[in-house]
N, C-alpha and C positions, 0 to 999 in steps of 0.2 A: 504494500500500500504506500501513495506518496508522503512521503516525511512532511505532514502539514506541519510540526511545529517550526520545522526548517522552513517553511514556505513563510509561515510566519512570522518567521524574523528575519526574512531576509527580501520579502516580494516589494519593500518600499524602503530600502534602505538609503535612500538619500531625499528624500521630499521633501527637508527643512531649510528651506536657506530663507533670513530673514525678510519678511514682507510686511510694509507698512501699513496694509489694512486687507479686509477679508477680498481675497480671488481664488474661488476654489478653482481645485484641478482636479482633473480626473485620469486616469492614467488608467489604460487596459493591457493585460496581460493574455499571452496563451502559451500553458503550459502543456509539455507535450511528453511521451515516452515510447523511445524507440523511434521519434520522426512522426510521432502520431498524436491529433492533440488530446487530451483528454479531458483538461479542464481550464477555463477560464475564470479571471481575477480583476475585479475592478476595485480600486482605492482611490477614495475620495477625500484629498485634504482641503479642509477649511482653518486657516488661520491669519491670526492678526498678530502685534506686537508682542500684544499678554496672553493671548488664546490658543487653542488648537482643537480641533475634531479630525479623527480622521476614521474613515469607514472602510472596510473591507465585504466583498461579497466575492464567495467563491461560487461557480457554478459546474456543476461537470460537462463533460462533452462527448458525444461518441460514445468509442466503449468504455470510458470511465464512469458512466455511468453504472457500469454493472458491479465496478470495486470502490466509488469511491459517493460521499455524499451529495445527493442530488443538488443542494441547496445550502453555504452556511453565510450567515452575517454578525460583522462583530464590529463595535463602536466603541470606541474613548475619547474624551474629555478630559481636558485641564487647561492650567496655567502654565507658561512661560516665563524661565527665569534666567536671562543668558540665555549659555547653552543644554543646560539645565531644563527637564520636564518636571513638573509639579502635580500627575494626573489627579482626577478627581473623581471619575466614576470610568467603568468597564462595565460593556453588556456582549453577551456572545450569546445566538441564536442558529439553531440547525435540527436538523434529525441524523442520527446516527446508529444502523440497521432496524429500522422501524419503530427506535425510539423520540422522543422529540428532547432535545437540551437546550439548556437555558441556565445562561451565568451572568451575575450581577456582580462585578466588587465594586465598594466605596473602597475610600480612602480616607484614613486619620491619623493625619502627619504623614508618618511614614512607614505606614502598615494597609496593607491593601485584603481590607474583611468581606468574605462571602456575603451579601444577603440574600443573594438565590442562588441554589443550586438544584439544578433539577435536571435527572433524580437525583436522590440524594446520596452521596458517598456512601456503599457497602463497608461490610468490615473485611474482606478482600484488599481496603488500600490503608496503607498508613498515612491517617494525615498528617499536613505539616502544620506544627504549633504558631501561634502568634509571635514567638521572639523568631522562630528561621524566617517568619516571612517581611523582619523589619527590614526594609530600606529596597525592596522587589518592587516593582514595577508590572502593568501588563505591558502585555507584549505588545500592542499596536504604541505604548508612549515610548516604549523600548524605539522603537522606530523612528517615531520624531525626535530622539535624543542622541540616535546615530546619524542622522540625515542631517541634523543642526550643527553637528561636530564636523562632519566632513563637509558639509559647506565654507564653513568660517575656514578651516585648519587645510583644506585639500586634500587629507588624509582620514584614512578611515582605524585609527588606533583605541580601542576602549572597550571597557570592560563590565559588565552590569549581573542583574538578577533579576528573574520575569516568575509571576505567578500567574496560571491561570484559572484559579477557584479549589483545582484538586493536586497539582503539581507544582513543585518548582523547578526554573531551571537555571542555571549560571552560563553566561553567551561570552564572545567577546569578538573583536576584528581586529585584523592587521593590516597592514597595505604592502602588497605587493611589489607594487610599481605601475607602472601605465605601459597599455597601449593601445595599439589600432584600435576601433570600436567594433565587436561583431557582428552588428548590424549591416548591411548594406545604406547607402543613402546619407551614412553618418560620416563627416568627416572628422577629423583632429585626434586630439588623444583621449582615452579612459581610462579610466583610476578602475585598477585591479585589485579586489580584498577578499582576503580570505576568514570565514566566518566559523564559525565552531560556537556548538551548544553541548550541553548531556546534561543529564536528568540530575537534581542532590536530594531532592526530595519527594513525598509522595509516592514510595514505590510500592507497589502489589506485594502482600506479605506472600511470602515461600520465594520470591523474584531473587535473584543474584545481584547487589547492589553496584556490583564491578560488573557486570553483563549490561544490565538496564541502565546503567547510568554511562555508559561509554561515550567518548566525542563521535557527536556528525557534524559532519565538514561539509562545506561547500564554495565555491566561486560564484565572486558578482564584477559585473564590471558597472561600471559607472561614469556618468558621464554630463555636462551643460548643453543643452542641443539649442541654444538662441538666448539672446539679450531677454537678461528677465526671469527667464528660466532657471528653477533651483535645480540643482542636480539630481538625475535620473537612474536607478538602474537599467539598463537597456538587455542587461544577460545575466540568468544564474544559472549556473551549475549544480546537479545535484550528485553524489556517489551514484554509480550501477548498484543496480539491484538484481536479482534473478530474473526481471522483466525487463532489465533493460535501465538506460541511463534515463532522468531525469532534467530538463531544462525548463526555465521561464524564460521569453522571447515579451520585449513591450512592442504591444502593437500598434497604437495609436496614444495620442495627449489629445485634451481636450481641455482649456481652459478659457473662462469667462472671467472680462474685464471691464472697463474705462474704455 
């Protein structure tokens, strides 16, 4: 199945570069495996000096339909500080094999608390306490706080903590180097980063904590494609699987302005 939490931490990894007031953008994705697509990803950033929303909707395609979920959308909110995110609330909505889920976190200070979870965590997982999950983040503000760093800095170097309701996970990026962009159509250079996640929390009791919690890697490149424009990823890589390799391809931008 595709590595969604790779997906989601790495399908918007540059959409922050400072803007003076609300232009959302929309940016579409088509992720494919083996040269085949399977599923499509729209992410929608709204932000101003102090704000940010940014929305993700996955959809499947083809025959990902058959492995993977028809339909997920997930939203967060907060404040801006610097380069620094401040979220404020996280919702995540989908079905996942014939169930329906639905995650809610607040945030107080700097602890990101459940108030819906549905269904509700079995005794199958081990949760994670209130003190591992100080100072975590969800994962869509994880995104505008790597996209705002590598705007400012041209690099993609930093290191964080992502909850989302029933897991945690510790991420971080490096930069590569630059080059060509793998797009066609695109010229100049692109900033190549290499991303890694694994699990530290949350795991399924009887699980192997050195198994389940291992690095997954992946490649993004990134890139400015016009005045005005915050930086983009334009390509990720994901490891082969026994079905074959994983990529996200951006397909179109779409943004409304002045």
């Amino acid at each position: 199945m595709f590595p969604r939490r790779a997906l989601m931490l790495l399908a918007a990894c540059a959409l922050g570069a400072p803007i003076a007031r609300a232009m959302p953008l929309e940016a579409v994705y088509a992720v494919s495996q083996a040269g085949v697509t399977v599923m499509e990803v729209e992410l929608t950033l709204d932000m101003t000096e102090g704000r940010y929303r940014l929305v993700s909707v996955s959809r499947a395609r083809g025959i990902g339909r058959l492995f993977l979920p028809a339909e997920q959308r997930a939203e967060a909110e907060g404040r801006l500080a610097g380069r620094e995110v401040q979220p404020a609330r996280y919702l995540a909505e989908g079905e996942w094999r014939g169930t329906p889920r639905r995650t809610l976190l607040e945030f107080a200070g700097a602890t990101p608390r459940p108030v819906v979870l549905e269904p509700p965590e079995g005794p199958d997982r081990i949760p994670v306490p209130p003190e591992a999950r100080e100072g975590a983040i969800d994962t869509l503000s994880a995104l505008v706080r790597l996209s705002r760093d590598a705007a400012a800095t041209g690099r993609c170097d930093l290191t964080g903590a992502v909850f989302d309701g029933r897991r945690k996970m510790e991420w971080s990026s490096r930069t590569i180097g630059t080059d060509a962009p793998p797009l066609r159509g695109i010229t100049g250079e692109a900033l190549r980063c290499r991303l890694e996640s694994r699990l530290v929390g949350g795991f399924r009791r009887g699980d192997d904590p050195a198994r389940a919690g291992r690095p997954r890697e992946a490649d993004a490149w990134i890139a400015t494609l016009g005045p005005g424009q915050p930086p983009m990823p334009l390509r990720v890589e994901f490891p082969s699987t026994f079905l074959g390799a994983f990529r996200l391809d951006l397909v179109r931008i779409n943004r409304s302005g002045p």
